[in-house]
VOBA-1610 file (N, C-alpha, C; in pm, whole numbers, padded with zeros to 5 digits, always signed):
BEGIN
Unk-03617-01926+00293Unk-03523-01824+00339Unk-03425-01792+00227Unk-03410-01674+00205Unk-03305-01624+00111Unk-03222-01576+00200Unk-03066-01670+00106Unk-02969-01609+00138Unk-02895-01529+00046Unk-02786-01392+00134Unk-02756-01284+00026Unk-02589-01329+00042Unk-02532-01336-00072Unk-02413-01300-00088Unk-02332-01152-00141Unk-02352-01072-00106Unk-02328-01002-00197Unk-02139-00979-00253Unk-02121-00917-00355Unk-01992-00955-00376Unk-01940-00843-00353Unk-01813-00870-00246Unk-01738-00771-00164Unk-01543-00733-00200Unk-01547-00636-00194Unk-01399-00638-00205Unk-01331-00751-00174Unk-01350-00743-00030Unk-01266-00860+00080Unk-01312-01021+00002Unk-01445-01055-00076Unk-01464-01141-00097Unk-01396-01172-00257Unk-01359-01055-00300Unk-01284-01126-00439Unk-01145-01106-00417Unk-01086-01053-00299Unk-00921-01102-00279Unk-00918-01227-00206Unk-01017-01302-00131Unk-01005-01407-00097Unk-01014-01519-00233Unk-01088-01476-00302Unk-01143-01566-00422Unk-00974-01610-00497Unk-00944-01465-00540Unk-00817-01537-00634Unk-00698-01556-00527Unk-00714-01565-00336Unk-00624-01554-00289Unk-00601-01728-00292Unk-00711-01749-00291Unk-00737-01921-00280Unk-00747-02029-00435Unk-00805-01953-00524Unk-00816-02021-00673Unk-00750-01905-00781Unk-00633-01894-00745Unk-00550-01844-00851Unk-00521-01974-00934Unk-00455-02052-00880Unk-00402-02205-00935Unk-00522-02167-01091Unk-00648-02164-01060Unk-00771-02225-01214Unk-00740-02115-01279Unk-00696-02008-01240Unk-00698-01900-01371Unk-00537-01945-01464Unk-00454-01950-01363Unk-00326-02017-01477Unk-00346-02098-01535Unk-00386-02189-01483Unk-00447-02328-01545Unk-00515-02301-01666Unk-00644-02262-01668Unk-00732-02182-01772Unk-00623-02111-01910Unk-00537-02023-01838Unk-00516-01906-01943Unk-00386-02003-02012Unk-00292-02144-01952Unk-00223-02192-01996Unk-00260-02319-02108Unk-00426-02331-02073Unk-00479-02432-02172Unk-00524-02326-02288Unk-00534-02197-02252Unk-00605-02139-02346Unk-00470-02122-02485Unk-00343-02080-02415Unk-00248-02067-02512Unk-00207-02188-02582Unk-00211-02297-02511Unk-00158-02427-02538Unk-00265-02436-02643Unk-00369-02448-02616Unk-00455-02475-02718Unk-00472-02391-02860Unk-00450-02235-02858Unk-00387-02128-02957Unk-00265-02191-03074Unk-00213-02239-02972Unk-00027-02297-03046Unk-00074-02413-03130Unk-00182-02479-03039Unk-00228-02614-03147Unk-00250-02637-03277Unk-00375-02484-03259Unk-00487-02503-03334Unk-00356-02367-03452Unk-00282-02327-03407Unk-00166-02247-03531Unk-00124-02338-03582Unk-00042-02415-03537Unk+00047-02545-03590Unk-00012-02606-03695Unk-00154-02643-03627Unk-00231-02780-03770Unk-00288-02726-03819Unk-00297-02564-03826Unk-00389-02489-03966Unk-00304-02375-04048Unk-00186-02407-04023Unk-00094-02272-04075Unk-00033-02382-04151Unk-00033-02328-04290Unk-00007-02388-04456Unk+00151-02404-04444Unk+00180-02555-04493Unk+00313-02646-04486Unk+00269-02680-04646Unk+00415-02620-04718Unk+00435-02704-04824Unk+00450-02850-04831Unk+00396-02856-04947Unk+00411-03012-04985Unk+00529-03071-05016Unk+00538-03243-04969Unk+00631-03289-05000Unk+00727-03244-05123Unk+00658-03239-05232Unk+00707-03218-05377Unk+00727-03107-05395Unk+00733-03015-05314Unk+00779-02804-05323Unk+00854-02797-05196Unk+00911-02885-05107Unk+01022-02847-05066Unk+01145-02958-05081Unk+01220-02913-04988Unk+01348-03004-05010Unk+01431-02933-04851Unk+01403-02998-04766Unk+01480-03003-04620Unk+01625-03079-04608Unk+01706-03011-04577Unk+01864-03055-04570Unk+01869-03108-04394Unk+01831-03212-04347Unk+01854-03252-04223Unk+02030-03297-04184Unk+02101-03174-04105Unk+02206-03218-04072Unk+02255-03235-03946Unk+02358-03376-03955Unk+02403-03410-03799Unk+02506-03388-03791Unk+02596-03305-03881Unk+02696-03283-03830Unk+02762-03174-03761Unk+02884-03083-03764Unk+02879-02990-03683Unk+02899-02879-03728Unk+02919-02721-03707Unk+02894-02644-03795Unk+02959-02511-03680Unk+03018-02422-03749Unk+03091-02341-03688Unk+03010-02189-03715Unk+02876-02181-03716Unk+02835-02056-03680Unk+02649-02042-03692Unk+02695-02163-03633Unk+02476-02184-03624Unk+02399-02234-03745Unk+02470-02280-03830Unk+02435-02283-03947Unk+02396-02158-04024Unk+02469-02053-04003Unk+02393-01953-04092Unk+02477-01947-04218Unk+02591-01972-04247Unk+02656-01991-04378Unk+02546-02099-04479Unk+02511-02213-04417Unk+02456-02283-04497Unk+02332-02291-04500Unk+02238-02142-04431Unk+02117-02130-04444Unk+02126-02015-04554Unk+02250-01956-04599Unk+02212-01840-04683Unk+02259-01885-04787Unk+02316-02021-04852Unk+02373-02089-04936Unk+02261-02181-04999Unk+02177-02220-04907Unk+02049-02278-04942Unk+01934-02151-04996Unk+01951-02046-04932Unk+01828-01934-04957Unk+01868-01916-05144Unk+02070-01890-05153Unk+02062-01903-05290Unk+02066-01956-05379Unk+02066-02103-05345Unk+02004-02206-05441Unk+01872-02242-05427Unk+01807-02138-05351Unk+01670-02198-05386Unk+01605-02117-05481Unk+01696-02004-05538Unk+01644-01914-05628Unk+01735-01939-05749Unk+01854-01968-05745Unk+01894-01984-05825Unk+01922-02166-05889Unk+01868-02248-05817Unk+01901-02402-05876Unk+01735-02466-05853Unk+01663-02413-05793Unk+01546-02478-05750Unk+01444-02357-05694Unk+01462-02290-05814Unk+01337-02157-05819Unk+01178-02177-05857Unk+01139-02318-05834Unk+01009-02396-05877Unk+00962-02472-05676Unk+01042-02462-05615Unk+01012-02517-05475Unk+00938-02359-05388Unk+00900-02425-05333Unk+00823-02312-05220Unk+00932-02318-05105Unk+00963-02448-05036Unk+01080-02413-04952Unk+01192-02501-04947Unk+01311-02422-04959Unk+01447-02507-04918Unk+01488-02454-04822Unk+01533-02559-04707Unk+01574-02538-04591Unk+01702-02605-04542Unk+01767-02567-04432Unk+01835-02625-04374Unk+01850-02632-04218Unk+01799-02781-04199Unk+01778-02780-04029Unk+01887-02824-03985Unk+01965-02835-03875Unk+02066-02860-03773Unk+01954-02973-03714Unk+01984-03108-03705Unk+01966-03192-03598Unk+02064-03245-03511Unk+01977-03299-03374Unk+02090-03336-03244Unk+02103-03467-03242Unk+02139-03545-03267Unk+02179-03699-03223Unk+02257-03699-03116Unk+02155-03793-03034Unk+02246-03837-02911Unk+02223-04020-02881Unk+02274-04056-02807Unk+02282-04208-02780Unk+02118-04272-02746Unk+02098-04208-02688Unk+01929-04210-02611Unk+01853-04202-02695Unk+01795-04104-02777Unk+01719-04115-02836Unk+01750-04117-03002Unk+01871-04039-03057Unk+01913-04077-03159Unk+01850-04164-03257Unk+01825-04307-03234Unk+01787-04420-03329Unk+01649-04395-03335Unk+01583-04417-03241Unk+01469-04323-03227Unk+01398-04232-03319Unk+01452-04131-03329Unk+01411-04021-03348Unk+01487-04040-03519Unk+01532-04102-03539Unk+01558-04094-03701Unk+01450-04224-03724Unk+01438-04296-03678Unk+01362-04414-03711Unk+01211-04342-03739Unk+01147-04245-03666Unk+01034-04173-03679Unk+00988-04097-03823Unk+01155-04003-03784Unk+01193-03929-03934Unk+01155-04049-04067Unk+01195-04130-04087Unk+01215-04202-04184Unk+01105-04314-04206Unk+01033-04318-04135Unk+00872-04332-04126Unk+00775-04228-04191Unk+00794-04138-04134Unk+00661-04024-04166Unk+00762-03935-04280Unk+00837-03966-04306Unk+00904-03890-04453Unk+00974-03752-04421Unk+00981-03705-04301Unk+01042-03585-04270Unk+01205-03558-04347Unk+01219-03471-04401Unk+01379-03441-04451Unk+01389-03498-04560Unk+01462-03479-04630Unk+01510-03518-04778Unk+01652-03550-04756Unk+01750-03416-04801Unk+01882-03475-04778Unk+01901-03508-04663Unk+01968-03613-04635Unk+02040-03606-04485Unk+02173-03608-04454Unk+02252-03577-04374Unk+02407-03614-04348Unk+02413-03636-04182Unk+02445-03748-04167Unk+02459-03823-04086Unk+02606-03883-04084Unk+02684-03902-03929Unk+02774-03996-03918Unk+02767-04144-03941Unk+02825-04210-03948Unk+02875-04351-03998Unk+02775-04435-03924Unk+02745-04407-03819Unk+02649-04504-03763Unk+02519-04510-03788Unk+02497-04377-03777Unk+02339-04353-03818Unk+02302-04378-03979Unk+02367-04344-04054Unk+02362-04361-04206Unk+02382-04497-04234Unk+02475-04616-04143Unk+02443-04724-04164Unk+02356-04787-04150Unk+02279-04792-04024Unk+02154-04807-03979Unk+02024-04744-04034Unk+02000-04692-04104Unk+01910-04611-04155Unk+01963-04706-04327Unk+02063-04670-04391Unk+02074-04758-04504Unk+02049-04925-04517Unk+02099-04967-04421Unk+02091-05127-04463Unk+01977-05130-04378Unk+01841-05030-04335Unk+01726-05092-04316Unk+01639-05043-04413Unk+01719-04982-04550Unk+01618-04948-04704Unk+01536-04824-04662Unk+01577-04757-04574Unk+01524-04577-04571Unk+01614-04543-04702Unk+01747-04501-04715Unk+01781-04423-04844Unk+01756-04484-04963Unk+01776-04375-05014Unk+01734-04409-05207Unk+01896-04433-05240Unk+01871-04514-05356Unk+01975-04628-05413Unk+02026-04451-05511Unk+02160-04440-05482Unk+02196-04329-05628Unk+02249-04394-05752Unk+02269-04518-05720Unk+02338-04591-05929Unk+02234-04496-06011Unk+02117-04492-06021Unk+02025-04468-06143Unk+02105-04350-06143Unk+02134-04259-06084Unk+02155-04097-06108Unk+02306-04078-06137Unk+02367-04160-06085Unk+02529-04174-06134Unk+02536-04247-06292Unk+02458-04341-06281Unk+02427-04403-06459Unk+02428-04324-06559Unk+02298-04221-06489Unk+02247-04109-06586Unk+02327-04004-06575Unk+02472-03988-06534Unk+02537-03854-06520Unk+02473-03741-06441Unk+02344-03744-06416Unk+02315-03683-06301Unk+02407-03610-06169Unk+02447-03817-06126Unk+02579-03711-05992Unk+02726-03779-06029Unk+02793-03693-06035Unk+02910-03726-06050Unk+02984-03764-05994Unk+02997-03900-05949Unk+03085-03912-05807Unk+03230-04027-05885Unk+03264-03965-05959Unk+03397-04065-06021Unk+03563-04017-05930Unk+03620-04099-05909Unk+03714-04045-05808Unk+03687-04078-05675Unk+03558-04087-05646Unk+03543-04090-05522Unk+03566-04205-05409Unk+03639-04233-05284Unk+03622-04359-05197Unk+03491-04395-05219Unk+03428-04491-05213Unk+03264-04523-05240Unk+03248-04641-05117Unk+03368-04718-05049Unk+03344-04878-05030Unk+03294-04809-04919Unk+03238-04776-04791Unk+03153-04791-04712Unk+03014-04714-04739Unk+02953-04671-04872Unk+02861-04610-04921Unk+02744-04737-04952Unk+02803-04844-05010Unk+02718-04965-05027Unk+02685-05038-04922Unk+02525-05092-04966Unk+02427-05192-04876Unk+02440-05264-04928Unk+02416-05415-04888Unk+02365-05552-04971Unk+02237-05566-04969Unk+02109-05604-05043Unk+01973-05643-05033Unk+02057-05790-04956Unk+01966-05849-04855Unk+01998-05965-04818Unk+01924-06054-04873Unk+01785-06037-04932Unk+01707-06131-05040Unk+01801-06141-05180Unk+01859-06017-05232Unk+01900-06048-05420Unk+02024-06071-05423Unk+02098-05977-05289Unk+02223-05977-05340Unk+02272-05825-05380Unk+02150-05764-05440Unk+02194-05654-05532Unk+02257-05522-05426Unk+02350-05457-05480Unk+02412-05363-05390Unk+02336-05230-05419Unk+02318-05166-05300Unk+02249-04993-05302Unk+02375-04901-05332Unk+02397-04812-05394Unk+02470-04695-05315Unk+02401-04580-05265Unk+02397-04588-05141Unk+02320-04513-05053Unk+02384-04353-04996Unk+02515-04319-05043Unk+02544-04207-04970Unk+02664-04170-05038Unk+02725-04069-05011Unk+02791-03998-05085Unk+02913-03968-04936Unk+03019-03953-04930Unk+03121-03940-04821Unk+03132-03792-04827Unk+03113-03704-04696Unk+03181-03628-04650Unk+03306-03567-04696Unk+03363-03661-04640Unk+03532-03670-04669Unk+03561-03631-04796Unk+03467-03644-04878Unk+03513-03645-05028Unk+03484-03499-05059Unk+03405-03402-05000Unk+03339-03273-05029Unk+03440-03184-04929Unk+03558-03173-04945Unk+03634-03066-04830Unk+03574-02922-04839Unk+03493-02856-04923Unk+03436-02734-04974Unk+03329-02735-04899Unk+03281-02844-04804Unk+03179-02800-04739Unk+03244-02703-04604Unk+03314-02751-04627Unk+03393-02653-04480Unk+03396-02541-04506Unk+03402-02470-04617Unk+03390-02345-04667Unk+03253-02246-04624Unk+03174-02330-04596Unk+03047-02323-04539Unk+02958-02321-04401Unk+03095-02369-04368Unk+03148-02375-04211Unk+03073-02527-04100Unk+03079-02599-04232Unk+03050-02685-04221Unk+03129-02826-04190Unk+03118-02873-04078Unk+03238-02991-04046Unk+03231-03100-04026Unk+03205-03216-04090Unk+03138-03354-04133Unk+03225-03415-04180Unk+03339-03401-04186Unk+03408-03542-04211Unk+03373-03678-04214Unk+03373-03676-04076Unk+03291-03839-04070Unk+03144-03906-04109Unk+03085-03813-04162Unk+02951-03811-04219Unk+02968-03880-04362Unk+02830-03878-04367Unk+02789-03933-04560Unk+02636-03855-04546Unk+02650-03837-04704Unk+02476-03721-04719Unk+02407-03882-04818Unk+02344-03861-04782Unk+02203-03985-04840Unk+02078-03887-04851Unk+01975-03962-04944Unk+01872-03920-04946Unk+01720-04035-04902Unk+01677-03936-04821Unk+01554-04026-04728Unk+01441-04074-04850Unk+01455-04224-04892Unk+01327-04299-04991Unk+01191-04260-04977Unk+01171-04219-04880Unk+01033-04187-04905Unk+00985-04030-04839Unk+01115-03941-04882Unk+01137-03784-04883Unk+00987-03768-04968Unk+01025-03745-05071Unk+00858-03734-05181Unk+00906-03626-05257Unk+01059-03598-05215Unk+01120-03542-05344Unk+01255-03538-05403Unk+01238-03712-05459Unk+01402-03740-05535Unk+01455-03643-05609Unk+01385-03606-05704Unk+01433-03549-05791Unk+01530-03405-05772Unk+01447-03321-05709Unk+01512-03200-05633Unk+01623-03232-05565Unk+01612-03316-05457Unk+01714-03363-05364Unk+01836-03398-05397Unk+01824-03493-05520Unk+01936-03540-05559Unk+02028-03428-05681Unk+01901-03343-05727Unk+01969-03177-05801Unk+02048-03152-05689Unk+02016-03124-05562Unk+02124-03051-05439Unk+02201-03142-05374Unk+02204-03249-05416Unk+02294-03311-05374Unk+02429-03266-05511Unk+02396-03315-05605Unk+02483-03259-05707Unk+02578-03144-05694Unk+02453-03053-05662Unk+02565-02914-05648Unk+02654-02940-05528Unk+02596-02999-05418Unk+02700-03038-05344Unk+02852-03070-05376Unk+02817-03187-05453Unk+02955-03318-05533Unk+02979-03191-05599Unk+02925-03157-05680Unk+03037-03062-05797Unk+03097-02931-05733Unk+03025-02859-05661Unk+03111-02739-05617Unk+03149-02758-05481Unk+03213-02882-05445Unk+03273-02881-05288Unk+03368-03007-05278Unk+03365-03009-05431Unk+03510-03109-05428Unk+03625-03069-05360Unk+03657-02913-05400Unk+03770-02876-05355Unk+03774-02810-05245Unk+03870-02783-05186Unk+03864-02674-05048Unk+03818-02551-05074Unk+03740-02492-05013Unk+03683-02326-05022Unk+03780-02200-04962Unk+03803-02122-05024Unk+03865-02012-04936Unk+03779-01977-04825Unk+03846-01986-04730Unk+03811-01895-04597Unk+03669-01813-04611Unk+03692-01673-04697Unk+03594-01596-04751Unk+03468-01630-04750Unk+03478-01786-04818Unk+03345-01851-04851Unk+03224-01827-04812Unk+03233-01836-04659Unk+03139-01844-04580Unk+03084-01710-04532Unk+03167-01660-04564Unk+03144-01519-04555Unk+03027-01501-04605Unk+03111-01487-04768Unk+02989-01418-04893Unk+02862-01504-04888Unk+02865-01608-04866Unk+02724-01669-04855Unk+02626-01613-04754Unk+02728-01578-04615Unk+02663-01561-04523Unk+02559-01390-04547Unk+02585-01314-04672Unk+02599-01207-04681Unk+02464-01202-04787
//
């Protein structure tokens, strides 16, 4: 015996009246899966051609003063990188340790500026790079500066790190609209690009010693 179905108006408004649910389903794996397959095949510079500014501190206009301050030092101090950036990160109590502990595993970010807690914790567990070699070499100039909560102890040698550079000491970042006082900028050891990093850290120390006019943030922003 053959049976006929044939397919009826009434029978395809029942169809999606009852299995709508599989077509969202369907068309939400289909995008999800789109976003995937963009993500892990759309070209990411290499460690050694960028230089990411990961910051935790706070910032008075979205960071766009210090995303157009980075756009012009990346042409004018580090015109050999493919990208310099500057991300805004969130630290919170919860996941905070966490989520830098990850960072500093898989090498994400270069500079960082972090408050007192996080930069301690992250330093005396040998994530930042030691700066003596680059202060030795005149590289960064940090003479004048408070330094005593910047140092780690190795607990095997003895030997002391200086791991960070104070906030406090750069009032010109505010010019930038940038507000970190209580912060220190370090650089992440296994970033995969000292060399650059610690160039922008420099310009940091040298042009934000002093207070910025107001303006500042302006013209950068511009």
């Amino acid at each position: 015996m053959k049976i006929s179905m044939p397919i009826t108006k009434k029978r395809i408004q029942n169809h999606f009246h009852y299995a709508w649910w599989m077509y969202a389903l369907l068309a939400f794996i289909v995008i999800l899966g789109w976003n995937l397959a963009g993500t892990v095949t759309r070209y990411q510079a290499p460690a050694e051609k960028r230089v990411d500014w990961f910051y935790g501190g706070y910032h008075l206009d979205e960071g766009a003063a210090a995303e157009a301050l980075l756009a012009k030092l990346h042409t004018e101090l580090l015109p050999e990188m493919e990208e310099v950036k500057f991300q805004q990160i969130f630290m919170d109590d919860a996941y905070g340790e966490m989520q830098l502990t990850t960072w500093s595993f898989t090498g994400e970010g270069d500079l960082y500026t972090l408050n007192k807690k996080y930069f301690s914790n992250l330093a005396n567990n040998g994530a930042m790079l030691d700066l003596t070699p680059y202060v030795d070499s005149g590289v960064l100039n940090l003479d004048g500066m408070d330094l005593t909560d910047c140092y780690v102890t190795d607990p095997d040698t003895g030997e002391k790190w200086l791991c960070g550079v104070p906030a406090k000491e750069l009032p010109g970042l505010l010019g930038y609209n940038l507000v970190c006082d209580d912060c220190y900028l370090s650089v992440l050891i296994v970033g995969g690009n000292d060399e650059n990093t610690v160039k922008l850290l420099a310009w940091l120390v040298d042009n934000c010693r002093q207070p910025a006019d107001p303006p500042a943030a302006q013209q950068a922003a511009q």
